[in-house]
N, C-alpha and C positions, 0 to 999 in steps of 0.2 A: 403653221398655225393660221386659222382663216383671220379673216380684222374683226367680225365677229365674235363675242363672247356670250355663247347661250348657258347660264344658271336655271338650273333644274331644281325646284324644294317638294321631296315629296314625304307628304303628312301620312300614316298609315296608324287609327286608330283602333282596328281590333288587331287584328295577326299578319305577320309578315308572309306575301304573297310570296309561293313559291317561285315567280319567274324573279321576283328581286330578290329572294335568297337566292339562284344560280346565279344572275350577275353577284351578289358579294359575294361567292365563292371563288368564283374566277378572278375576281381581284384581290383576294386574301392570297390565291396561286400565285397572281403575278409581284405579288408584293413580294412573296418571300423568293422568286426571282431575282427579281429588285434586288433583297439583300445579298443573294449569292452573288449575283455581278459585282458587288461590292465591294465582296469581300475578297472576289478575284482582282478588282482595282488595286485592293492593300497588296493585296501578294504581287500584281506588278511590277507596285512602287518597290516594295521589299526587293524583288530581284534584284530591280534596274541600280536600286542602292549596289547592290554585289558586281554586276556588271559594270558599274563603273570603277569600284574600287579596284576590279578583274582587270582593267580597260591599263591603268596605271599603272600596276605592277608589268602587266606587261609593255607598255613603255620603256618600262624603266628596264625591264631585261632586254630587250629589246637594242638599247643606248650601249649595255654591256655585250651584246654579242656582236655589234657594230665593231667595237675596239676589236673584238677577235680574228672579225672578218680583215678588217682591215690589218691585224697585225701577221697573221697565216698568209694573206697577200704577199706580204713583202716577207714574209721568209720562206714561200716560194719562189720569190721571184730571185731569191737569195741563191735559194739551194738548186730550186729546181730539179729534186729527189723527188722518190713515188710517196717517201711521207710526210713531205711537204704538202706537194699534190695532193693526198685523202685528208690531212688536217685543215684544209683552205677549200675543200669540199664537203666535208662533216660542218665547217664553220657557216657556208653560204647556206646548206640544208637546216638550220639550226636558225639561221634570218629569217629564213622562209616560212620556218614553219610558226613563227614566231610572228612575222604579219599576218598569215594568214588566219591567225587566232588574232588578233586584232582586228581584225574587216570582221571575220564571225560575228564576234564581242558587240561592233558597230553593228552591224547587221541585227544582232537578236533584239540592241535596245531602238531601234528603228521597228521592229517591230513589236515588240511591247507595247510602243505608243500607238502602233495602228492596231493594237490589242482593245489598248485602254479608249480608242475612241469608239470603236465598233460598241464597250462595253456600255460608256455614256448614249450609245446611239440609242442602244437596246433598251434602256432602264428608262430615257424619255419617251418611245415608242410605247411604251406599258405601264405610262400614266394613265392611265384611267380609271375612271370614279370620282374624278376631281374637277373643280372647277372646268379643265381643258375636255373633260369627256365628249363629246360629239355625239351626235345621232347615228355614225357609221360607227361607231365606238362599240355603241350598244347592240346596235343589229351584228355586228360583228362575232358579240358574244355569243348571240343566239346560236351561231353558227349555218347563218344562212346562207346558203350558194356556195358552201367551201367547197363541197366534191366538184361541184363548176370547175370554178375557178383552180384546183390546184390541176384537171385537167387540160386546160387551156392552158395554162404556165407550160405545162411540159412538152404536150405536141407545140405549140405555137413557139415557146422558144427552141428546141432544137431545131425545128423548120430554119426557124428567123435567124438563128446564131448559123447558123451553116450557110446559108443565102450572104446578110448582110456582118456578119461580125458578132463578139460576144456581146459589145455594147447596144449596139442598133438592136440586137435580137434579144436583149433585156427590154430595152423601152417597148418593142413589138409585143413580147411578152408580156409581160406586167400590164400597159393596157390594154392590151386584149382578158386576160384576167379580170382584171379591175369591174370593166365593161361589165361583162358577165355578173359576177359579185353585185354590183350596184341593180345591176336587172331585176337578177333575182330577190333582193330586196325591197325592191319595188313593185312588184310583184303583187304583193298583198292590197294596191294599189289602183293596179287596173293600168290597162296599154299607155294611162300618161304618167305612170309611176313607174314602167317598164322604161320609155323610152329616157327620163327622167332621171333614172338610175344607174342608165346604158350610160347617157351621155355624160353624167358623172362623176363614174367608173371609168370610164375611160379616160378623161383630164385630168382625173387623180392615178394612172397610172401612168399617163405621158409625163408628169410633174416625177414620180417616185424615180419611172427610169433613168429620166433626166439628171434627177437630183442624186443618183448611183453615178451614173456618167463623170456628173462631176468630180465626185470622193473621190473615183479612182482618178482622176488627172490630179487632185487638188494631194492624196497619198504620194502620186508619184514626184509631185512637186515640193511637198516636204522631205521625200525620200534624197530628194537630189539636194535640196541647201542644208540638208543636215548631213549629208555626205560632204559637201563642200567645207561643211563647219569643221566635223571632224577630222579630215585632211587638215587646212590649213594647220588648227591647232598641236596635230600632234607634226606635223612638221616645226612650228615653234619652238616646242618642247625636243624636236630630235637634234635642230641646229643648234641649240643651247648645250644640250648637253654633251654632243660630238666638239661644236667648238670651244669647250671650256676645257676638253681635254687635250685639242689642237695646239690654242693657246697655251696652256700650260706647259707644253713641252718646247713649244720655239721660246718660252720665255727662259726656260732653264739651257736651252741651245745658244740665245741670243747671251746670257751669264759667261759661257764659256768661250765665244765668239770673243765678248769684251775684253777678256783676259787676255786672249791670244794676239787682238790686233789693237792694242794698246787704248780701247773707250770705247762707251757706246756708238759713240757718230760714227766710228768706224764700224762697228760688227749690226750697226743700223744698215748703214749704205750697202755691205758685202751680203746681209740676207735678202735686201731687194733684190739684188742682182739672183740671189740662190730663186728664188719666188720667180720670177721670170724666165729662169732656164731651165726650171722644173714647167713651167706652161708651153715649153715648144720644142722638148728634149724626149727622150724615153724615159728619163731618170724622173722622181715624185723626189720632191723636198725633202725626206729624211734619207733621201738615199746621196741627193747631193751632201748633204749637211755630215756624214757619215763619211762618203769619200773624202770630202773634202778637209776633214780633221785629218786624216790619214795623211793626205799630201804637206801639208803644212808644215809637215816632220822635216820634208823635203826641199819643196816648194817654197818660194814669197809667194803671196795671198792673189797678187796681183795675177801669176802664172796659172793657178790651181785651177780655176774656171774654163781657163783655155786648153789646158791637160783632159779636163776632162770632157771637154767639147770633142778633142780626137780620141777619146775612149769611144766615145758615143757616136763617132764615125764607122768607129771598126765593130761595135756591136752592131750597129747596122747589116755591114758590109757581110759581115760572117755570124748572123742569128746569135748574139753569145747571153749568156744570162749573166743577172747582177754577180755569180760566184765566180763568173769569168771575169770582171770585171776588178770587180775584191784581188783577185788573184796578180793581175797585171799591173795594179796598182800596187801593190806588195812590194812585185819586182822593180818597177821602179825606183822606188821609196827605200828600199837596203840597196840596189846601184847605186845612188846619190848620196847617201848617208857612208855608206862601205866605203866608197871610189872606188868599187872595183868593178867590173862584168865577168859573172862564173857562168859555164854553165848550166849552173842548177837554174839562177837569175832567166838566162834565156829559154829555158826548158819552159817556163812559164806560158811568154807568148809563143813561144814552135806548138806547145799540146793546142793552142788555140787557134790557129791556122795561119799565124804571122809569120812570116819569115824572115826570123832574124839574122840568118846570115845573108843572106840579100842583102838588106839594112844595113848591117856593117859592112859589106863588101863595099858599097854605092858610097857608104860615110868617109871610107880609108881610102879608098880607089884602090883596093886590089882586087885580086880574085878569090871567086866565094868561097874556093878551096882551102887558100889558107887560113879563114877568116877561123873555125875552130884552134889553131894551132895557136893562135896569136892569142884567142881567149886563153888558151890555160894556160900558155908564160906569163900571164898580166900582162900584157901590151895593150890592151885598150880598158882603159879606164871606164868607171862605173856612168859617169855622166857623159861621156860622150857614148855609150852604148845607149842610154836613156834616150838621147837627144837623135841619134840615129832610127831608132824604133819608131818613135815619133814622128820622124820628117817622114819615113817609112808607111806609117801610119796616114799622114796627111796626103802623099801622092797616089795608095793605091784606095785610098774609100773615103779622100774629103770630101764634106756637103753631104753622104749617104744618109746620114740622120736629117737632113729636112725633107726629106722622103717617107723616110721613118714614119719620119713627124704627122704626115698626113694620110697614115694607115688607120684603118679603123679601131681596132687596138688599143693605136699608140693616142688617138684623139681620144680615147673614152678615159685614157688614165691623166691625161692632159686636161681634160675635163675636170677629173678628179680635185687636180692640183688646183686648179682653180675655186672650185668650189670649197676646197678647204680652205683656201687662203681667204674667202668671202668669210666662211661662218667663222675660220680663228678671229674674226673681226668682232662678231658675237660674242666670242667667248673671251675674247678681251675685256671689253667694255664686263659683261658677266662678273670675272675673275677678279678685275679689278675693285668694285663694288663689293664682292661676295669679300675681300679680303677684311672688309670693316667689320663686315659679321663676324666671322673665322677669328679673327684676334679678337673681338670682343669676347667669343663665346671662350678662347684661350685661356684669356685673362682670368675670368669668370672661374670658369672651371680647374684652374691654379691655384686659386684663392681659398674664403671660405665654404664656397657652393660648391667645389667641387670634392673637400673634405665631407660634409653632410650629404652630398649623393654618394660619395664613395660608403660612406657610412650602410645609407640605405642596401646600398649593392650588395655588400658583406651580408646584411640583414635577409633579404632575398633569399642570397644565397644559400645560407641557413636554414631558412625556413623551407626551400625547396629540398633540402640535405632532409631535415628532419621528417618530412612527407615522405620521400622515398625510403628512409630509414624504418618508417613506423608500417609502411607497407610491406616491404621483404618481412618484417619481425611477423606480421598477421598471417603472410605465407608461411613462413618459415612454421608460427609455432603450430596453426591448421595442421601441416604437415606431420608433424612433430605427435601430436595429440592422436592423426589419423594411423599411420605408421607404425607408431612404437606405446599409442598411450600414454603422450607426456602432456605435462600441466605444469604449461611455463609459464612467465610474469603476466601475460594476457588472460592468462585464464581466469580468474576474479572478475574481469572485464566483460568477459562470455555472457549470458544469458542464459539461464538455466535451461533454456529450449535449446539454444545451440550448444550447451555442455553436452548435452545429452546426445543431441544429433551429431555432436563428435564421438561420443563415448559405444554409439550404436556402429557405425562408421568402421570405427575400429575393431569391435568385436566380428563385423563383417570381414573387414580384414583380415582380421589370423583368421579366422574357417576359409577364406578362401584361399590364401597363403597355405595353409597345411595341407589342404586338397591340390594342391599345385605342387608344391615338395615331394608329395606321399606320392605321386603319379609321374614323379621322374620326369616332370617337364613336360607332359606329353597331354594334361588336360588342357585342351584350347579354351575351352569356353572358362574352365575359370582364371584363365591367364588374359581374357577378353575381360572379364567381368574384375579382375583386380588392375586391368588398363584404364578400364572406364572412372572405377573408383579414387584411382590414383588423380584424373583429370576434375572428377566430380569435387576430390578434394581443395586442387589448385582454384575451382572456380569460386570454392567457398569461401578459400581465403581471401580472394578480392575483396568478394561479396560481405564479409565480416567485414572487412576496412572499411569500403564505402557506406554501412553501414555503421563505422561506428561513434563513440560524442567526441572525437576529434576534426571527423573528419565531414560530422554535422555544422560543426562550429564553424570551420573553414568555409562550408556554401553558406552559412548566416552569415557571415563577415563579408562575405564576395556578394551575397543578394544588398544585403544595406549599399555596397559599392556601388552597383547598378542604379538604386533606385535613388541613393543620393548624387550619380551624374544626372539620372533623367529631371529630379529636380530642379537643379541646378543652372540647368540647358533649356527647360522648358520655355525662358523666356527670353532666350536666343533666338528669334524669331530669324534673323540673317544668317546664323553657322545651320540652325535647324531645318530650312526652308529652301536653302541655295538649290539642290537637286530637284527640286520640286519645280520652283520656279526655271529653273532651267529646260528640266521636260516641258514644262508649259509653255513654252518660248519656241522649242521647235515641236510640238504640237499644232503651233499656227499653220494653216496656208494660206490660200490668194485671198482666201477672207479678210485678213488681218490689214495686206497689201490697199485691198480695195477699201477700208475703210478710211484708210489713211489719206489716199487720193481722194476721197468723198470727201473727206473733212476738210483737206485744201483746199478744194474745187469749190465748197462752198462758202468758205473765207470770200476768195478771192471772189467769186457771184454776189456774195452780200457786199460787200463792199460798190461794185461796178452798178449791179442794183439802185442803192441809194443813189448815187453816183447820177444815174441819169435823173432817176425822180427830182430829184435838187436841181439840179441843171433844167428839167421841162416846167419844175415851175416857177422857176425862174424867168424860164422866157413867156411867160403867160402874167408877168410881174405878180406872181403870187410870192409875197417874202415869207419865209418858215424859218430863217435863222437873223438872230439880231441880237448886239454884242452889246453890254453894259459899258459903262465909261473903262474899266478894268479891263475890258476886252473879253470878257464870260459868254458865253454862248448861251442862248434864250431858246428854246423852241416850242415854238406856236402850235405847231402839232404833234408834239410829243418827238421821242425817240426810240427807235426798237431797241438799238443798244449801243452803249457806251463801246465808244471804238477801239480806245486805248485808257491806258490807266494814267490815273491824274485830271485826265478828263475836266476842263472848265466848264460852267454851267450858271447859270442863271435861273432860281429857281421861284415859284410863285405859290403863294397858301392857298394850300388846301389841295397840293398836287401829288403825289409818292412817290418813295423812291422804292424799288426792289434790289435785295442782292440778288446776284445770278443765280445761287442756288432757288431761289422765290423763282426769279424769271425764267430758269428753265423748268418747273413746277406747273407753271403757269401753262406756260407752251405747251408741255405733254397733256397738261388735262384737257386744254381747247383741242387740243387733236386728237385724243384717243378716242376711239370709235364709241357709241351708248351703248352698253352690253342688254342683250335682250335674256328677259327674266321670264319664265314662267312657274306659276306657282299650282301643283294640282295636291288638292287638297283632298280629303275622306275615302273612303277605300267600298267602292261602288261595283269594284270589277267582277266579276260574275265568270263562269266556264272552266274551262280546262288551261295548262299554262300558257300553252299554246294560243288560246284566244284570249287572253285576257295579254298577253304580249301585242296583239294586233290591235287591242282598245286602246294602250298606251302609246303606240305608234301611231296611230287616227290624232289622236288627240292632240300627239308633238306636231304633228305635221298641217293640223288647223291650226295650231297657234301661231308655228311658223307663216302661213300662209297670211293669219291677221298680222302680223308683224311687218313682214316685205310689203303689205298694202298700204299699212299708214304711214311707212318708211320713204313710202314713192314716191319721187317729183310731182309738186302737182300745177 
């Protein structure tokens, strides 16, 4: 907007001149513009409401297919079968597909809002006829210089967008246009209404291009912090809900722990340890938590960790999966518990590539050859064959899992572990809080509230039974009526147009039933035409329900519902408003930024301002502040403004005070610019529209000209 505000009043006492009927047509057009961008505004807001409701559901599925992925993980890593395998890649396909309708989702309401700005751009762009109307406003209308101008936009900008970029070849564009456009309206002027117009035209198209330039950086920089926004958030939202179910199960693991090794402190101290060798192991926390019940059958608590430390040697050493591992723990766990060593027990670690008679060969100190013979007399007991495996185990693959450890793989699952054990941290503190709600609502819903919703529920359910009931019966007797001619308990209910139009219906029926019998099956078209009828009747029977004073009654009762929330809500300006104001919030860009820095910047200036003023005249022994016995501040030459609140003061009659809201009043009317007025009065104009458009443009343009002269320095 220029700083200028030129008002136009013009009086027209006999007939309205045809060149200002075409201007109030064009802006009767762009009004009702106006209203369509509006009404595309509404429908916006309406989406972006769906989209965000869109936005959370899928969250929320999203938190559920997390558990899948992660639970198909670990019984692959279990089974490590081919239908383990496609269940734990069906699961990952199902995440994905599942973010990537979340970014869409983000994406679409990122651009709605560069919808909804373009739409405000437009609707202020095609203000005119109103106080802001311009002189270019009006010639604009006339349509002067268009074919120019939209010439020069086209060759000048592909030239310029292919040379320098689309940006630079915008600004080249546009003023070179503009240029043109302003020429030609000046024109009517003479070579200093030409050049006048040129050079006009042209700083109003270096300013338009410019101020494109900007949009598009200023788009792209809300595009990026409202990306940031919505990352962060639904990260929020995913570590909560992931760790609430983390939590949740060490807490029922940490219950069983307690039992087992006689208190908390103890089954406290023994999952630290589990959390830590799940961070530099192969094994993830539920899989130690899982072995290591297993071993305990066998095992003191103190041993189990270290057992399966050389588990986690030998899957190293020889690729084994978690079902290998299950397995050999098995064997274990019945040798120690049995006392015996069979070889079904060793058959265990042999299918796995251990060599247990080695093991016991090296354990007994004989030869490997007898070592099966001695197995099936019983001659070596279950724990000393455990204990042989083992030593077995430590000398041909110890230390291989810190190697493991540092595969890329084995770091991303290690990773894993960790990050779980971060967000069960979440879902602690979450679960623990949420547990006051959860019992409350228990309690609650125990009591008497939860007797009167049960109530309601019954009720519900009911009335849904009954809706369905009284639908099938409309089908049913439609059918009924069409088919055979029957007049069931609905029929009373009919309408004499629809008795009829059933009663017709059916007479259609048998003739075309009989024509189809009589022809042994073989007339198509009336076995088409009693298919049709048959469907014609099904639709009817809807269409009777929905239709009828039951099921009138039900959308009267359901519209009162709506219209007594909207009520209700109306003046919930906070629950009504949040989405709103929310858009409006990342709506902002560097505008927002920069005003904030302006307004600090100016603080701190005003301040340092006075600052010196006080101080220079002071050194010129000019006094401007002086303090009553009270210690009140006096000032001799007034004050711009009170600095802080509380503010002491020393006041003298006949002086005023302002509230801020006055003083800033004050301030904008001393500096808002004198709007120039011209007022053409009686309707003198003469010719054709054409010229009589050139007398009113003569005329704005002397007055402008007396105006910028008495305006001038002199």
């Amino acid at each position: 907007m220029p700083k200028e505000s030129l008002n136009i009043y013009m009086t027209v006492t006999d007939q309205i001149s045809p060149v200002l009927a075409s201007i109030t047509d064009k802006t009767r057009a762009l009004d009702k513009e106006s209203q369509e961008l509006q009404q595309t505004y509404e429908a916006l807001q309406k989406a972006n409401r769906g989209l965000i409701e869109r936005k959370t559901e899928l969250q929320k599925k999203l938190q559920e297919v997390n558990e899948e992925v992660k639970e198909a993980r670990k019984q692959f890593k279990e089974l490590g079968d081919e239908a383990s395998s496609d269940a734990y890649i069906k699961a990952q396909e199902r995440q994905q597909k599942l973010r990537n309708e979340i970014a869409a989702t983000t994406k679409s309401l990122q651009e709605n809002q560069k919808i909804y700005k373009e739409n405000i751009e437009t609707i202020r762009k095609n203000d005119v006829g109103g106080a802001g109307a311009s002189l270019s406003d009006v010639m604009a209308g006339l349509n002067i210089g268009e074919e120019l101008s939209s010439l020069a936009l086209t060759v000048s900008g592909a030239l310029a967008s292919s040379a320098l970029g689309s940006d630079m070849g915008d600004i080249v564009s546009k003023s070179l246009g503009s240029a043109i456009s302003g020429g030609a309206a000046g024109a009517m002027f003479g070579l200093p209404g030409i050049a006048l117009g040129t050079a006009l035209g042209g700083v109003s198209g270096l300013i338009s291009g410019g101020t494109k330039i900007f949009e598009a950086k200023d788009d792209a920089f809300k595009d990026y912090y409202g990306g940031l926004y919505d990352d962060v958030k639904s990260r929020s939202g995913e570590m909560v809900e992931s760790g609430s179910t983390i939590a949740g199960g060490r807490e029922q693991t940490r219950m069983a722990f307690s039992r087992r090794l006689g208190g908390e402190d103890a089954a406290d101290d023994y999952l630290a340890q589990v959390e830590r060798m799940a961070a530099d192991t192969n094994y993830d926390y539920d899989e130690i938590v899982g072995y290591a019940k297993l071993l305990l059958n066998s095992y003191d608590p103190g041993d189990v960790l270290g057992v399966l430390r050389d588990l986690s040697d030998a899957t190293a050493g020889l690729d084994l999966s978690s079902g290998d591992v299950n397995m050999m723990i098995a064997g274990l766990s019945r040798m120690r518990t049995t006392g015996k060593a069979t070889q079904e027990y060793l058959n265990y670690f042999r299918e796995r590539g251990i060599d247990a008679d080695a093991a016991l060969a090296d354990s007994l100190g004989v030869d490997k050859s007898a070592v099966s013979g001695m197995v099936t007399e019983g001659k070596v007991s279950g724990e000393d064959a455990a204990e042989a495996l083992l030593e077995y185990i430590r000398t041909e693959f110890g230390g291989l899992s810190e190697g493991l450890a540092s595969t890329y793989d084995a770091m991303v699952d290690n990773l894993g572990d960790i990050t779980a054990t971060l967000e069960a941290r979440g879902g602690d503190a979450y679960n623990e809080l949420r547990k006051e709600g959860v019992g409350a609502e228990m309690e609650a819903l125990g009591g008497e509230l939860g007797d009167a919703i049960g109530e309601i529920n019954a009720i519900i359910g009911e009335n849904q039974a009954r809706r369905e009931n009284l639908q099938d019966q409309y089908m049913r007797e439609v059918l009924d009526a069409v088919l055979n001619g029957g007049q069931g308990g609905l029929w009373d209910k009919f309408s004499e147009e629809q008795r009829n139009t059933l009663a017709k219906m059916n007479q259609d029926y048998a003739e075309l039933k009989e024509r189809y019998d009589e022809s042994g099956g073989t007339d198509w078209e009336a076995g088409a035409e009693l298919e049709a009828l048959y469907e014609e009747a099904q639709g009817l029977g809807k269409a009777y329900f929905d239709n009828s004073a039951e099921v009138k009654r039900l959308n009267e009762i359901e519209e009162d519902e709506i219209a007594a929330i909207r009520e209700n809500t109306a003046g919930l300006t906070e629950a009504t408003q949040a989405s709103y104001r929310l858009s409006q919030q990342l709506s902002k860009g560097r505008g927002a930024v920069y005003l904030q820095d302006a307004a600090r910047y100016a603080s701190r200036e005003d301040y340092a301002r006075r600052g010196r003023e006080e101080n220079a005249l002071s050194s010129r022994g000019h006094i401007t502040e002086r303090r009553d016995l009270q210690g009140n501040r006096a000032h001799a030459y007034g004050l711009d403004r009170v600095p802080y609140d509380d503010y002491p003061a020393l006041l003298h009659e006949g002086e005023r005070v302002l509230t801020a809201g006055q003083a800033r009043a004050q301030d904008a009317a001393q500096s808002a610019p004198t709007p120039i007025q011209l007022t053409i009065t009686g309707n003198s104009f003469t010719g054709t529209p054409e010229e009589m458009a050139d007398q009113l443009a003569e005329i704005i343009v002397r007055r402008l000209e007396q105006a910028a002269i008495a305006a001038a320095p002199k």
